[in-house]
N, CA, C and O atoms as CSV, one atom per row, in Angstrom:
chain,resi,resn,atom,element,x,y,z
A,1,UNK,N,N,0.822,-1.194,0.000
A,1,UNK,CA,C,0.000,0.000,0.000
A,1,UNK,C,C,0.862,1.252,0.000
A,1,UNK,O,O,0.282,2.176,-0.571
A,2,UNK,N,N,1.758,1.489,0.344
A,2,UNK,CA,C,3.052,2.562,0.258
A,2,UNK,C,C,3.079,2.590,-0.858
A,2,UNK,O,O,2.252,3.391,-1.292
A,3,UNK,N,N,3.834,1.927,-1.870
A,3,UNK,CA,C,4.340,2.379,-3.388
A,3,UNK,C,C,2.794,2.669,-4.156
A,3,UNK,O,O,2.698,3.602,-4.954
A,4,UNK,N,N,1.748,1.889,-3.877
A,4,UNK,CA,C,0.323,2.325,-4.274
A,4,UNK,C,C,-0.098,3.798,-3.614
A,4,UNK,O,O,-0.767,4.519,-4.354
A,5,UNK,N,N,0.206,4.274,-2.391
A,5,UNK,CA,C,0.103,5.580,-2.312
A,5,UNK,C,C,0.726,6.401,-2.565
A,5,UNK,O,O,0.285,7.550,-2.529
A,6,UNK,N,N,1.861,6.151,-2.880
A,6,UNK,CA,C,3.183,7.061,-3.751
A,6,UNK,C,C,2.337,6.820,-4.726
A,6,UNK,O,O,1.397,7.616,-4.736
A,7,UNK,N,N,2.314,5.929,-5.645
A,7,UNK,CA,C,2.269,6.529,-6.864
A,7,UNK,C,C,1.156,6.902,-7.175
A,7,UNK,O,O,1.208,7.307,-8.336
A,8,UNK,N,N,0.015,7.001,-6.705
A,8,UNK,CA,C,-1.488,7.529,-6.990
A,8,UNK,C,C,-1.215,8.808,-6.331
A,8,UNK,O,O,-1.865,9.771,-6.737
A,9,UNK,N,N,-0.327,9.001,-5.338
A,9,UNK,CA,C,-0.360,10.444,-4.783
A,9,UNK,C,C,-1.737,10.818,-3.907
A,9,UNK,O,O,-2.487,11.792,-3.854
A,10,UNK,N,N,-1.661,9.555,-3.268
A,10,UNK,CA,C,-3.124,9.679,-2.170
A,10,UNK,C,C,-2.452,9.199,-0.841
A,10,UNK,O,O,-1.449,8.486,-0.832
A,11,UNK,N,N,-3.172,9.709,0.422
A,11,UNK,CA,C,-2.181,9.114,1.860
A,11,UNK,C,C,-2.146,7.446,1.688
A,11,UNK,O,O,-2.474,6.665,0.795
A,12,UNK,N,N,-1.601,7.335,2.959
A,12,UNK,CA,C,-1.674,5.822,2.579
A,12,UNK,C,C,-2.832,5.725,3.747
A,12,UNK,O,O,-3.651,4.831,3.533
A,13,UNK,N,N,-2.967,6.226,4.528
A,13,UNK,CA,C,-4.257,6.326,5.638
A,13,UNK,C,C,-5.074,6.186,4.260
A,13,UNK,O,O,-5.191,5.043,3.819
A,14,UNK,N,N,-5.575,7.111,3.633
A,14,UNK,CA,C,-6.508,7.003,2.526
A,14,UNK,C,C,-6.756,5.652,1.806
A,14,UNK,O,O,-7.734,4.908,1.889
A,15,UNK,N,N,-5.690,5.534,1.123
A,15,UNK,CA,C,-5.483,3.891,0.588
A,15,UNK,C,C,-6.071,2.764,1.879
A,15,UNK,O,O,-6.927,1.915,1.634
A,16,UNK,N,N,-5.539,2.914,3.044
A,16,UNK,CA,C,-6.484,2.046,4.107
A,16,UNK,C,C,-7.696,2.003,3.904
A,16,UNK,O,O,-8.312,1.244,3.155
A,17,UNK,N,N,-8.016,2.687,4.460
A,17,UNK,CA,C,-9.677,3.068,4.540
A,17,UNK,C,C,-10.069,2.522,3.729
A,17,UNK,O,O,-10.414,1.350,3.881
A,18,UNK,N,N,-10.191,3.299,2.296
A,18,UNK,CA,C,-10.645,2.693,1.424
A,18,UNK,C,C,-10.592,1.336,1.073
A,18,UNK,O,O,-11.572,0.815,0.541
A,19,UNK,N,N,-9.360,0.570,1.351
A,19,UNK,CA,C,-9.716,-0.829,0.891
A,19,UNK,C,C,-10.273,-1.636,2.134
A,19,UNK,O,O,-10.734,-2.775,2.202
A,20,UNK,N,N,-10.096,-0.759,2.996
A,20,UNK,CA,C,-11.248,-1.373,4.231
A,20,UNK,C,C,-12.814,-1.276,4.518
A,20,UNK,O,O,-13.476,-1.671,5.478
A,21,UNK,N,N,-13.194,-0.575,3.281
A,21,UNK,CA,C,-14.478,-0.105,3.364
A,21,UNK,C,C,-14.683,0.826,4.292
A,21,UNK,O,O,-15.908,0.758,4.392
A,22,UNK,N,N,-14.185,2.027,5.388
A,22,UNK,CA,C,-14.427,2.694,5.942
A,22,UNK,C,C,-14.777,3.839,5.601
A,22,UNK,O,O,-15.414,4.519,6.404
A,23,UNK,N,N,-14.384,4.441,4.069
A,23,UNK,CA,C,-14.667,5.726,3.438
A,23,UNK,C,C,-15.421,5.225,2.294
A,23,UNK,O,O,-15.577,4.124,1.767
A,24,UNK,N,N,-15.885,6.558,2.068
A,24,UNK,CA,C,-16.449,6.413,0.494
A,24,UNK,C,C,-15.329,7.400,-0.359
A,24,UNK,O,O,-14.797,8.255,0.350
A,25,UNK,N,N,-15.003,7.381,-1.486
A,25,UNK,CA,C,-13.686,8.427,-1.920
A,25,UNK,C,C,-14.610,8.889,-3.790
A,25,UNK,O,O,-15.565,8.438,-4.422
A,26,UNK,N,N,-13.774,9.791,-3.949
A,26,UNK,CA,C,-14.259,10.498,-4.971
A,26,UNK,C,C,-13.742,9.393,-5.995
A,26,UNK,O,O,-13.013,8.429,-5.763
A,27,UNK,N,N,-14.494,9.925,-7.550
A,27,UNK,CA,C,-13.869,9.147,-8.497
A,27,UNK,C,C,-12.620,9.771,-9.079
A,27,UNK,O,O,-11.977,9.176,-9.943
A,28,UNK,N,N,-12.281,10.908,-8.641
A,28,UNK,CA,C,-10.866,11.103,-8.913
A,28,UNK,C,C,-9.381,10.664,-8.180
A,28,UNK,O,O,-8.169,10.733,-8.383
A,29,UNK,N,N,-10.400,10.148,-7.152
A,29,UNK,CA,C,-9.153,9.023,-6.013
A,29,UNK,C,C,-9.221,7.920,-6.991
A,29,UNK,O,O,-8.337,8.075,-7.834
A,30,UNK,N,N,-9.690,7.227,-7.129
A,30,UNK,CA,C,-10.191,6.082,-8.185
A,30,UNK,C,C,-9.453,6.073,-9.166
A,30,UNK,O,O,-8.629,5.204,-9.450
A,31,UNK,N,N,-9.772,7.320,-9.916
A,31,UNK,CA,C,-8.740,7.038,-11.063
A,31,UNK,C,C,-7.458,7.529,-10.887
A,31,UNK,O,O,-6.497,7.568,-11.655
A,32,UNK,N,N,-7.602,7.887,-9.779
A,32,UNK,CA,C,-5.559,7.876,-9.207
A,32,UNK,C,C,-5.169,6.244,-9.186
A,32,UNK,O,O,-4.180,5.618,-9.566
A,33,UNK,N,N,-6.124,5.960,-8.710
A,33,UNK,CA,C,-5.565,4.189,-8.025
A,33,UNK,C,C,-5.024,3.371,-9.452
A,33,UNK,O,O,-3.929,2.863,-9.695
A,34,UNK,N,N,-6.147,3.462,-10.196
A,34,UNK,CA,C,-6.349,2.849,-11.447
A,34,UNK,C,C,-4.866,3.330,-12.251
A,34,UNK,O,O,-3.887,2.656,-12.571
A,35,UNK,N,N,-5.126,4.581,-12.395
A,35,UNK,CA,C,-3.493,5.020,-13.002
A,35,UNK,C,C,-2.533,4.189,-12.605
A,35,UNK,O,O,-2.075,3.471,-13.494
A,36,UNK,N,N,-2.030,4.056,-11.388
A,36,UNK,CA,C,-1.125,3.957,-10.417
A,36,UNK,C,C,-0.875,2.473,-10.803
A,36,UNK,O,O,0.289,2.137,-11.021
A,37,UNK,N,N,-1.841,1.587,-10.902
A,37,UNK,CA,C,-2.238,0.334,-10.628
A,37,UNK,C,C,-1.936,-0.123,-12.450
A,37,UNK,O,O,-1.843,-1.287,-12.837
A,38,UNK,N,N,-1.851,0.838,-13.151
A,38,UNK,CA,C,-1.680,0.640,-14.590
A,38,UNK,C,C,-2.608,-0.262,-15.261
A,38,UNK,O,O,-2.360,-1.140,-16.088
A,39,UNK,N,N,-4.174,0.256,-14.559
A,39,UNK,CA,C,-5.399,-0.492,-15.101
A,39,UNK,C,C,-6.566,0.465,-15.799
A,39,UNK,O,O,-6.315,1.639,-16.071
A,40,UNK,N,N,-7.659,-0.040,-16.024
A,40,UNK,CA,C,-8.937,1.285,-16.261
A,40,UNK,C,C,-9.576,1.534,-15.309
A,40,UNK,O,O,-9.653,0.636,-14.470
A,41,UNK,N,N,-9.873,2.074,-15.196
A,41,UNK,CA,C,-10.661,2.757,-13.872
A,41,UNK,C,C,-11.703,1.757,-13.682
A,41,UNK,O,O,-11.728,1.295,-12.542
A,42,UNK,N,N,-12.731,1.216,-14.647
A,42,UNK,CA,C,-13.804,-0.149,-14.767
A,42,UNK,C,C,-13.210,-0.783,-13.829
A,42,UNK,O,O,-13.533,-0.859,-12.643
A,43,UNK,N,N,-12.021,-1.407,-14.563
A,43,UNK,CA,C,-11.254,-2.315,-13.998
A,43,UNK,C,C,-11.585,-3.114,-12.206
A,43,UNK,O,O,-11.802,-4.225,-11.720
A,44,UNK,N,N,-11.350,-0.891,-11.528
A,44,UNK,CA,C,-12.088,-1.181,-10.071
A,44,UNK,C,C,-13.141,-1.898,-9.605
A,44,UNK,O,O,-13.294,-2.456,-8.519
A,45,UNK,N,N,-13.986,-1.801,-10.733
A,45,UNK,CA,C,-15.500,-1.952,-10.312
A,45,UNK,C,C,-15.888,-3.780,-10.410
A,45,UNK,O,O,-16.701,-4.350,-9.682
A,46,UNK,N,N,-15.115,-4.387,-11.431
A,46,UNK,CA,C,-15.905,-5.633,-11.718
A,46,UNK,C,C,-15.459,-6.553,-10.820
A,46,UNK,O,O,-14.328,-7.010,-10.653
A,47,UNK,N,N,-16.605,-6.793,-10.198
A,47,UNK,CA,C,-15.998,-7.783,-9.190
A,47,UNK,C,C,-17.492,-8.796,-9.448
A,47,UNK,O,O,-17.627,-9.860,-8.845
C-alpha cells in the first residue's frame, strides 16, 4: 500500500480506509488508483 500511495499520490491512511471499506472516496481518487495500478478505472469496479 506505500508504493500504491506514492504513486497515486493519495495518503496511505486514505489507501487504508478505502480498501477497508471505511470511506467512500471520490472518483478522482479512483482514477488515481487505477493510473497507479496501470489499469482502467472499470477495472475497479468488476468484481
Amino acid at each position: 500500500m506505500t508504493k500504491l500511495a506514492f504513486d497515486s499520490g493519495l495518503e496511505y491512511s486514505q489507501i487504508s480506509r478505502i480498501e477497508l471499506g471505511q470511506i467512500n472516496t471520490s472518483i478522482a481518487a479512483v482514477n488515481s488508483i487505477a493510473l497507479a495500478l496501470k489499469i482502467k478505472t472499470k477495472e475497479l469496479f468488476d468484481f
